[in-house]
TORKOLVEX-558975 format. One record per residue (C-alpha): residue number from 1; residue in one letter; x, y, z. Coordinates in nm, 2 decimals. Layout:
REM TORKOLVEX-558975
<NUM,A,<X,Y,Z>>,
...
This chain:
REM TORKOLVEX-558975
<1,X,<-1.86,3.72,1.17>>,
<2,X,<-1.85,3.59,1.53>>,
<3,X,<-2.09,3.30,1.59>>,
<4,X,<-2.27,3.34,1.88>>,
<5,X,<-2.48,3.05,2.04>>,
<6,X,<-2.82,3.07,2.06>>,
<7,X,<-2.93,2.75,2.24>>,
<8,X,<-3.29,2.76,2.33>>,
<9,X,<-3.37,3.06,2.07>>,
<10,X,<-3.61,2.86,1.79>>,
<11,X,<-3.80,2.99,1.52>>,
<12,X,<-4.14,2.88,1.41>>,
<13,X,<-4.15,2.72,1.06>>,
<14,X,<-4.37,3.06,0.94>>,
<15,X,<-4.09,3.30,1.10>>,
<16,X,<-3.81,3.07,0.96>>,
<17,X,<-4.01,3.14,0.59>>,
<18,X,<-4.05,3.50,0.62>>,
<19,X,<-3.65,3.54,0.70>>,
<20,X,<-3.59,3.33,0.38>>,
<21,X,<-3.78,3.53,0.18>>,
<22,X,<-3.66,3.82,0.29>>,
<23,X,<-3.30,3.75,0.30>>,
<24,X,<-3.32,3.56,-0.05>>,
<25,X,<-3.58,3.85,-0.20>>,
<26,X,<-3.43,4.18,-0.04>>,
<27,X,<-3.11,4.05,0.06>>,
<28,X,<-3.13,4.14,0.41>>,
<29,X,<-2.86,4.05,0.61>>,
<30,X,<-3.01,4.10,0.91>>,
<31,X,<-3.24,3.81,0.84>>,
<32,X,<-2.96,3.58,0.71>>,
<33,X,<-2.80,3.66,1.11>>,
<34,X,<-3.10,3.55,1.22>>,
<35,X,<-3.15,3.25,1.06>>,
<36,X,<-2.80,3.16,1.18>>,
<37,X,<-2.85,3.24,1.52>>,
<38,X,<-3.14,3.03,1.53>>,
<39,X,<-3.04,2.74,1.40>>,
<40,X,<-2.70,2.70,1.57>>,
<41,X,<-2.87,2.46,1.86>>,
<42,X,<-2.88,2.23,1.56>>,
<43,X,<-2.48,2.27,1.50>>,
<44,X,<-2.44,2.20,1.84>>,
<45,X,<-2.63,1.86,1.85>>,
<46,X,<-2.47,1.75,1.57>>,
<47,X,<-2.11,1.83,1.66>>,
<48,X,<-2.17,1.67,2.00>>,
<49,X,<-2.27,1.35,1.78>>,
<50,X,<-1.86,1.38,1.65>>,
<51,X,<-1.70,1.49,1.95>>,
<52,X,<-1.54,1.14,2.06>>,
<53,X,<-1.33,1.16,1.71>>,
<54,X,<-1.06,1.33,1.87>>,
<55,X,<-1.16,1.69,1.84>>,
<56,X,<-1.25,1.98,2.10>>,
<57,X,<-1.60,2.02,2.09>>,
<58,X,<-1.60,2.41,2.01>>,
<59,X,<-1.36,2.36,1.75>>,
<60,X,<-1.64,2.11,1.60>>,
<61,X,<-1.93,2.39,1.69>>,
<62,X,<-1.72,2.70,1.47>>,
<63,X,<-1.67,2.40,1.20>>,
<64,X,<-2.02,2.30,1.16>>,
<65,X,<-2.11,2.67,1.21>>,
<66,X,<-1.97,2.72,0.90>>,
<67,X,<-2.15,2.46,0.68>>,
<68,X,<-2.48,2.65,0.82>>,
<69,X,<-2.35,2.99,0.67>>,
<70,X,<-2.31,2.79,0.35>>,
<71,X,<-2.63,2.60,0.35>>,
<72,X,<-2.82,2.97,0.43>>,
<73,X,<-2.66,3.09,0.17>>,
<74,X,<-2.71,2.78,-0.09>>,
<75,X,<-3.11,2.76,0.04>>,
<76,X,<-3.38,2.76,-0.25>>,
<77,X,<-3.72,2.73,-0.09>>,
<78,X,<-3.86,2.71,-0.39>>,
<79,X,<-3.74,2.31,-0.38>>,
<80,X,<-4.01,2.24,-0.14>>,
<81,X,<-3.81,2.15,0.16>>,
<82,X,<-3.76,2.33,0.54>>,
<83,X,<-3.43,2.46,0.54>>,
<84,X,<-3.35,2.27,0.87>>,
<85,X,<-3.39,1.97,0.65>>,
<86,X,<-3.12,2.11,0.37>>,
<87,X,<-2.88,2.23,0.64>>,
<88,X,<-2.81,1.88,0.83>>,
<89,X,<-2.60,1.76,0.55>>,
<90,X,<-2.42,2.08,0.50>>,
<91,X,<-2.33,2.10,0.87>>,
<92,X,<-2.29,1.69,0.88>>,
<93,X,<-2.06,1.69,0.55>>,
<94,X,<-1.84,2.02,0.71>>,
<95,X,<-1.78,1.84,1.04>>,
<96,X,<-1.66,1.52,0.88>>,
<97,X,<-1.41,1.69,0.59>>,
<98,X,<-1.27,1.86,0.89>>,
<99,X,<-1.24,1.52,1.07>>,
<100,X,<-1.11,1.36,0.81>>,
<101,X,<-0.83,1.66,0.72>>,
<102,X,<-0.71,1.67,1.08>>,
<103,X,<-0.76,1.37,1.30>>,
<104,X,<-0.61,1.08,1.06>>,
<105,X,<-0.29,0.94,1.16>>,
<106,X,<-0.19,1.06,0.80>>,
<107,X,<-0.28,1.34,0.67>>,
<108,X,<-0.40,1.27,0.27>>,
<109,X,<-0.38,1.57,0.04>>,
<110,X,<-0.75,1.66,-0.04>>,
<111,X,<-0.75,1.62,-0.33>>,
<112,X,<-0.68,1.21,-0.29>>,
<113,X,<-0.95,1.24,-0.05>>,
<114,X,<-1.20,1.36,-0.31>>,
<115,X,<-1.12,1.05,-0.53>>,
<116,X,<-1.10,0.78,-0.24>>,
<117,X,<-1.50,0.92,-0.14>>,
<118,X,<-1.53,0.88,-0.49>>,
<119,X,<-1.37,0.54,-0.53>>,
<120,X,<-1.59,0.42,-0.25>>,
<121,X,<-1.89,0.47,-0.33>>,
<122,X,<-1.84,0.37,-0.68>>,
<123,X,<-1.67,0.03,-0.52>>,
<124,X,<-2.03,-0.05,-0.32>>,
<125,X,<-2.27,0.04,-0.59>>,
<126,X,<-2.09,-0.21,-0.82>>,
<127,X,<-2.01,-0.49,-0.54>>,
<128,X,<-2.39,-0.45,-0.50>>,
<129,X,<-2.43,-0.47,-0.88>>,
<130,X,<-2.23,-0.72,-1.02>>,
<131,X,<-2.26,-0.97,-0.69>>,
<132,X,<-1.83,-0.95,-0.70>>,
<133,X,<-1.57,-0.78,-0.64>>,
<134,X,<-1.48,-0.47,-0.96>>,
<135,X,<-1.22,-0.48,-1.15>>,
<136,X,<-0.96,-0.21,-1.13>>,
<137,X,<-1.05,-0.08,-1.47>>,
<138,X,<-1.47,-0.10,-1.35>>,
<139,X,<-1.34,0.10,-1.05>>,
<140,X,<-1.16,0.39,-1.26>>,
<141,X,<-1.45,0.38,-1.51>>,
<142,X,<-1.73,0.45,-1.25>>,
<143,X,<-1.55,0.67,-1.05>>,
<144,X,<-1.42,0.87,-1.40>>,
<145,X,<-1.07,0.84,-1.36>>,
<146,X,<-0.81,0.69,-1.52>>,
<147,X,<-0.59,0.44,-1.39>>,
<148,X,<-0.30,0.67,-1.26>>,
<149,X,<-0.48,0.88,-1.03>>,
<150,X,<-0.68,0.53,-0.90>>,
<151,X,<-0.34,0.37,-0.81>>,
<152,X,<-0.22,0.74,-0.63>>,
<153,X,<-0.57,0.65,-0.49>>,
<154,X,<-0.56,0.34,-0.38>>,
<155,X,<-0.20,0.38,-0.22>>,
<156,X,<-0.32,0.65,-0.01>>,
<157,X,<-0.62,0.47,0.13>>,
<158,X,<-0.38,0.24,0.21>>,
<159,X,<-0.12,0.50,0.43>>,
<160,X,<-0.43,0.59,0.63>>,
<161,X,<-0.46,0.28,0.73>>,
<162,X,<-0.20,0.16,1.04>>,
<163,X,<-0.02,-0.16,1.01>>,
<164,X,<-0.08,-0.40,1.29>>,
<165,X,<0.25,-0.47,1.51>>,
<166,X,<0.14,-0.84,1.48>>,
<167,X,<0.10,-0.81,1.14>>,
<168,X,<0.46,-0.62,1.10>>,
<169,X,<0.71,-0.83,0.88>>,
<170,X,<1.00,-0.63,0.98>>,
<171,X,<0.91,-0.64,1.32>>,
<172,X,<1.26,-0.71,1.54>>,
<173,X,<1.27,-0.92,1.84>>,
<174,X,<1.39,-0.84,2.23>>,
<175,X,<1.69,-1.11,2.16>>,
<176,X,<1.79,-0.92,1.83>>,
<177,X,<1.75,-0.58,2.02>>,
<178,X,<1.95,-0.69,2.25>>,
<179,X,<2.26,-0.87,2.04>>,
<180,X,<2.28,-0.53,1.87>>,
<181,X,<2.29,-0.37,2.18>>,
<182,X,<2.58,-0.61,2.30>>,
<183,X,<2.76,-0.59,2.01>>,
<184,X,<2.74,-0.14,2.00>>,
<185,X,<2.90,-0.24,2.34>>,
<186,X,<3.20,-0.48,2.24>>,
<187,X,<3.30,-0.24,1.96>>,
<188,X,<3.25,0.11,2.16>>,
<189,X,<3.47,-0.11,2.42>>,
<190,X,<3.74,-0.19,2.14>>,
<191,X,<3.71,0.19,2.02>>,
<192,X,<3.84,0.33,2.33>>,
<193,X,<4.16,0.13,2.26>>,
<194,X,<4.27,0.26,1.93>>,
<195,X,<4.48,0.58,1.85>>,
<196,X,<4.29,0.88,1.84>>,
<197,X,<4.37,0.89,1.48>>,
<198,X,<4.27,0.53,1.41>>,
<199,X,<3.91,0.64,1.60>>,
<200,X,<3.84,0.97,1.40>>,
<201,X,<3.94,0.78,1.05>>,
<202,X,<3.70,0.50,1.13>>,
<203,X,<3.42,0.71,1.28>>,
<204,X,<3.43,0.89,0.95>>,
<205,X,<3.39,0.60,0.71>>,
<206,X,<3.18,0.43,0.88>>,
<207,X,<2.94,0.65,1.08>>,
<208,X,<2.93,0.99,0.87>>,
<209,X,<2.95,0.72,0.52>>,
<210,X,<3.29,0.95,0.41>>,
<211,X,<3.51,0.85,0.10>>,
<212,X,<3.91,0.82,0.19>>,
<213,X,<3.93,1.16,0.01>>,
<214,X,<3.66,1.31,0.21>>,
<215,X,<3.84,1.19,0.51>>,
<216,X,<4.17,1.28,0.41>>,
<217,X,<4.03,1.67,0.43>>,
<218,X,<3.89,1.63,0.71>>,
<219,X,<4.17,1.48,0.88>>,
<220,X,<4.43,1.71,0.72>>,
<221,X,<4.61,1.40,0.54>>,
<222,X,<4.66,1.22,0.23>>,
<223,X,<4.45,0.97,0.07>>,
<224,X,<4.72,0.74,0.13>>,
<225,X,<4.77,0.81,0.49>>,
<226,X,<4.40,0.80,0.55>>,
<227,X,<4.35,0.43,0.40>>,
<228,X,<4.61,0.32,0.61>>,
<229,X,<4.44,0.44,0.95>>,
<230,X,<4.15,0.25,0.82>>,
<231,X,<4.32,-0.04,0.80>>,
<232,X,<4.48,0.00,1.08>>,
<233,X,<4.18,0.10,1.25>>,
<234,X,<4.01,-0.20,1.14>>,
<235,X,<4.27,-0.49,1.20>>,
<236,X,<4.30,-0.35,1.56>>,
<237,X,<3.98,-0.43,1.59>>,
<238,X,<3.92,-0.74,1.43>>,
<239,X,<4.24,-0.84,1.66>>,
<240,X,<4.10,-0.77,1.99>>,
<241,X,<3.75,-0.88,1.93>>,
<242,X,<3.87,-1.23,1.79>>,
<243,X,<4.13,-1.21,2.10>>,
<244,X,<4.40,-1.34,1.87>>,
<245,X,<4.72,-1.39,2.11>>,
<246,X,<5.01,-1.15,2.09>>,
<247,X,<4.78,-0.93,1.84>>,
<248,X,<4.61,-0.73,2.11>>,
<249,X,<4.51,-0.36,2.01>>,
<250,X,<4.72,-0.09,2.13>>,
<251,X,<4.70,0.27,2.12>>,
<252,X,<4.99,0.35,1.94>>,
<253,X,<5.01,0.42,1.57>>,
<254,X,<5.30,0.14,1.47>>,
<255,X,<5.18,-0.14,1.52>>,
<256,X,<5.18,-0.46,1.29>>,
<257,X,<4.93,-0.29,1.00>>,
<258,X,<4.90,0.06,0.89>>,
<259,X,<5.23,0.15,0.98>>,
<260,X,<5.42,0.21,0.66>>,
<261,X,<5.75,0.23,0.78>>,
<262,X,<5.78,-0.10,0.96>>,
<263,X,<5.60,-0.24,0.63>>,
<264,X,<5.89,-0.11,0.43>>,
<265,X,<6.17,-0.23,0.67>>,
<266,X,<6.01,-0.54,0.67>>,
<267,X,<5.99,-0.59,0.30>>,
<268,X,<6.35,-0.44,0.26>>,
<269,X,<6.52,-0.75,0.56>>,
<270,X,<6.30,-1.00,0.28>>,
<271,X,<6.48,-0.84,0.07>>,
<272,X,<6.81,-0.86,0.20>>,
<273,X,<6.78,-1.21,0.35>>,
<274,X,<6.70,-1.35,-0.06>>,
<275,X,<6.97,-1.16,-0.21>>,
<276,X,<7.21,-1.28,0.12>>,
<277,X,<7.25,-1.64,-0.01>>,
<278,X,<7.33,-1.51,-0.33>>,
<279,X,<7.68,-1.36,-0.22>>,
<280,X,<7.74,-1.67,-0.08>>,
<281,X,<7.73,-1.85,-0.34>>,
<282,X,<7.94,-1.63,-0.54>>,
C-alpha cells in the first residue's frame, strides 16, 4: 500500500475510537487506511527526531510508516490506552532497528543484535542490583543464554565499536612509511639490472609466493634450472645493494652464481690443479 502523507489531517479521540472498533469488529479496511492516514504526522515528528543519524529523512518516514501499520494492526483498545499512546514505540522501535541495521560502521547480523539489546539491559539492571560490575556467567544467566552465544555477543559489540588511531597498536609511523618506501625503490632499482629471467623467477617466489616447481611451469624449465635463477637472482642483488667491488650485477645469465657451467669448469680446474702435483711427484 502506498503511504501517503497526511500532515495536518487529525482525528478526534471519539472518531479515532469509532475507526478502531470498526476496523477491529467488522474488519473494515477502509477504517484501518484511515487510521493510518491520520496518524502519519506522528511518523513524521518522530523520524525528524532521527534524521541526523545518517539517513534520508523519507527513507526514515516509509520506515516508521511501517511500525504504524503494525501497531494498527497489534491495537487492543480493550487495554485502556489511546492508540497514539501504543503506536510511539512501534514507530520509535522500527526507526531505530533500521538505524541500527544500516548506519553502523559494521553491519552485525540480527540476530547478535537481539542478544547485545538483550545483554544490555540485563548488564544495567544488575550493575544497578548488585552495586558492581556482573559476572560473565550473571550476564548469560539473566539474559538466558549460555556462554557461547554471550562471547559471539560480546565480540560483536566490540566490531561495532571503531578503534581510536591513537589508540592503534599497530599504528606505523611517517619515518617507517617512508624506509619502506625507500627500500621498494633501491630494490625495483636493482631489478631493472637483472636478466629478464633472473626478474620473472624472483617476481614469482617472492611476489606471487610460488614453489620452485610452480615456477619451473610457469617458466617452462626445470626445478633445477629454476633454483638456480633464484639464486642467481638473489646474489645479484645482494651484490649490488651491498656495493661489493668487482661483484656488480649484470644483466647477463653467467655470471659468478647460478651459472652451472662456469660452476662445473671451476670445480673440474680444482680438480685438475690437486691431482697436478700428484704426477709430479710420481
Amino acid at each position: 500500500m502506498q503511504i501517503v502523507s497526511a500532515a495536518g489531517r487529525s482525528l478526534s479521540r471519539r472518531s479515532s475510537a469509532a475507526l478502531v472498533r470498526a476496523y477491529r469488529e467488522h474488519d473494515d479496511l477502509s477504517a484501518r487506511e484511515r487510521l493510518i492516514e491520520a496518524y502519519l504526522p506522528l511518523v513524521e515528528s518522530l523520524a525528524r527526531g532521527h534524521a541526523h543519524c545518517g539517513e534520508q529523512f523519507e527513507d526514515l518516514v516509509q520506515v516508521g510508516a511501517i511500525g504504524l501499520i503494525k501497531a494498527v494492526d497489534r491495537f487492543d483498545p480493550s487495554r485502556g490506552v489511546e492508540l497514539g499512546a501504543f503506536a510511539v514505540p512501534n514507530i520509535v522501535g522500527e526507526i531505530k532497528r533500521h538505524l541500527r541495521d544500516r548506519t553502523g560502521p559494521i553491519r552485525v547480523p540480527r540476530r547478535h543484535q537481539e542478544i547485545g539489546a538483550r545483554l544490555r539491559n540485563a548488564r544495567h539492571n544488575l550493575s544497578s542490583g548488585l552495586q558492581r560490575t556482573p559476572t560473565s556467567q550473571e550476564l548469560a544467566a539473566a539474559a538466558q543464554i549460555d556462554e557461547r552465544e554471550l562471547a559471539e555477543a560480546l565480540r560483536a559489540e566490540r566490531a561495532r565499536e571503531p578503534l581510536s588511531l591513537e589508540d592503534a597498536a599497530t599504528t606505523v609511523s611517517a619515518e617507517d612509511a617512508f624506509g619502506a618506501s625507500d627500500d621498494r625503490l633501491v630494490v625495483s632499482s636493482c631489478m631493472r639490472g637483472l636478466h629478464r629471467r633472473e626478474r620473472q623467477a624472483l617476481r614469482c617466489r617472492f611476489f606471487a609466493d610460488m614453489s620452485q616447481d610452480e615456477i619451473a611451469g610457469r617458466l617452462g624449465i626445470s626445478q633445477t634450472q629454476a633454483s638456480r635463477l633464484i639464486a642467481s637472482g638473489l646474489w645479484k642483488l645482494r651484490a649490488n645493494l651491498e656495493d661489493k667491488p668487482g661483484f656488480a650485477a649484470t644483466s647477463e645469465l653467467n655470471s659468478m652464481h647460478g651459472n652451472s657451467g662456469r660452476r662445473r669448469g671451476g670445480a673440474a680446474r680444482g680438480r685438475r690443479t690437486q691431482a697436478a702435483p700428484a704426477s709430479v711427484e710420481l
